[in-house]
C-alpha positions in Angstrom: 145.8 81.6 -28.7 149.2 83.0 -27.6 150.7 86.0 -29.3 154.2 84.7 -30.0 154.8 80.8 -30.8 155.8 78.5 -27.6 158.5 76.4 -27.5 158.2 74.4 -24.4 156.8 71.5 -26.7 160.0 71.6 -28.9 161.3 68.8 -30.0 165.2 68.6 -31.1 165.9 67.5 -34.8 168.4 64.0 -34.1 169.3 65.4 -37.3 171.6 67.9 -35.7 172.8 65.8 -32.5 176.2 65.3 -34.0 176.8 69.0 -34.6 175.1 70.7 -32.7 177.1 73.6 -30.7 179.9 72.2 -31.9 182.8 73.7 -34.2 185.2 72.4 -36.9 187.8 73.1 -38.4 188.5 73.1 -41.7 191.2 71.5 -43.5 192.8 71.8 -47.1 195.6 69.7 -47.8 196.4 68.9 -44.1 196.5 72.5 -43.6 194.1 74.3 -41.2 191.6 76.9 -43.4 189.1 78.1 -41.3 186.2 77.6 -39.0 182.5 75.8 -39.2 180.2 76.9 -35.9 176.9 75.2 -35.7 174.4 76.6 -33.4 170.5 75.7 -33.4 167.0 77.9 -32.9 163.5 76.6 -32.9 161.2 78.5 -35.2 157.6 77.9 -35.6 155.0 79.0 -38.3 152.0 81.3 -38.1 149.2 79.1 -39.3 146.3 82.1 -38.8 144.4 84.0 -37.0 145.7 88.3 -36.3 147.4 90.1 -33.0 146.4 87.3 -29.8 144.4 85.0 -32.2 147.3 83.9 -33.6 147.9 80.0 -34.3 151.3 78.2 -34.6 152.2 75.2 -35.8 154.7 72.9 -34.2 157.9 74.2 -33.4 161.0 73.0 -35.9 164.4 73.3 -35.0 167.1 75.0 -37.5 171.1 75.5 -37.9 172.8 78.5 -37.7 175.9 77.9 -39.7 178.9 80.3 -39.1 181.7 79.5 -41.3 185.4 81.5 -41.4 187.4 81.4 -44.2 190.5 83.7 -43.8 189.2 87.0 -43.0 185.4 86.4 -44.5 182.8 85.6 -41.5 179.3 84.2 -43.1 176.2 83.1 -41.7 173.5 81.4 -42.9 170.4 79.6 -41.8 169.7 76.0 -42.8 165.6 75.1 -42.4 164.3 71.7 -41.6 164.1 70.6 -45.1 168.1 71.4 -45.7 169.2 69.4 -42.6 170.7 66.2 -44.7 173.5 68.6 -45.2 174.8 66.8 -41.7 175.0 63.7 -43.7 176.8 65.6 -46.6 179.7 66.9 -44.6 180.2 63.4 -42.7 180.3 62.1 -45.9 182.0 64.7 -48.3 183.6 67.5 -46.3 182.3 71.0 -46.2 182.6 72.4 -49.8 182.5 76.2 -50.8 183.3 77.9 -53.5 184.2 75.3 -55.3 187.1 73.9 -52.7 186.1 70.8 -51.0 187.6 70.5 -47.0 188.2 67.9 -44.5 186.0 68.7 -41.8 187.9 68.1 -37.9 185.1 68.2 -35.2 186.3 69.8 -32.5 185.4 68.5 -28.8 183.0 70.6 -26.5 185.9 72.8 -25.0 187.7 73.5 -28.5 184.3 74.1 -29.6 183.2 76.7 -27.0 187.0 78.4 -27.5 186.1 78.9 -31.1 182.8 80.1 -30.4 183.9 82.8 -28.4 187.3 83.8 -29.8 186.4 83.4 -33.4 182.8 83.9 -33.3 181.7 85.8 -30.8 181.1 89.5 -32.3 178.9 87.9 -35.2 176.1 86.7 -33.9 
């Protein structure tokens, strides 16, 4: 009984495939807005046992979701049972605060560019 949960038997959620490392922009009237950074993490729950005893259960991958909206950076974890927001923002756009906008995902390049120029001290 390992310590700390393993991961090798992690399985990726096809869930995420179309998003995943990937950034968008953000779009309100034709008019670029902001930025929408998804990056993923495997967690897995304690199911017993105490210090080496412990028992995991099967590892379950997650989002990170890092959005930028003019000067406001937020982050925010989405768990396995929150993942049909994918299908939301294909379908809909990415809405916050009440604002609803067009969603342009960016290739792997533009993607990594944000991720380091926009993103990079918040995570």
């Amino acid at each position: 009984m390992p310590w700390s949960p393993s991961f090798g038997d992690a399985v990726p959620d096809p869930r995420l495939d179309p998003v995943r490392d990937r950034a968008a922009r953000l779009e309100h009237d034709a008019q670029a807005c902001g930025y929408v950074l998804v990056e993923t993490d495997f967690m897995a729950a304690q199911l017993g046992g105490v210090l080496w005893w412990r028992r995991w259960a099967t590892p379950q991958e997650y989002a990170v979701v890092l959005t930028r909206l003019g000067e406001e950076t937020r982050e925010v974890a989405v768990g396995n049972d929150d993942l049909d927001i994918v299908a939301r923002w294909a379908a809909d756009g990415f809405t916050d605060g009440g604002a609803t906008y067009a969603m342009v995902w960016l290739d792997q390049a533009e993607s990594r560019r944000v991720h380091d120029e926009v993103f990079a001290h918040h995570h």
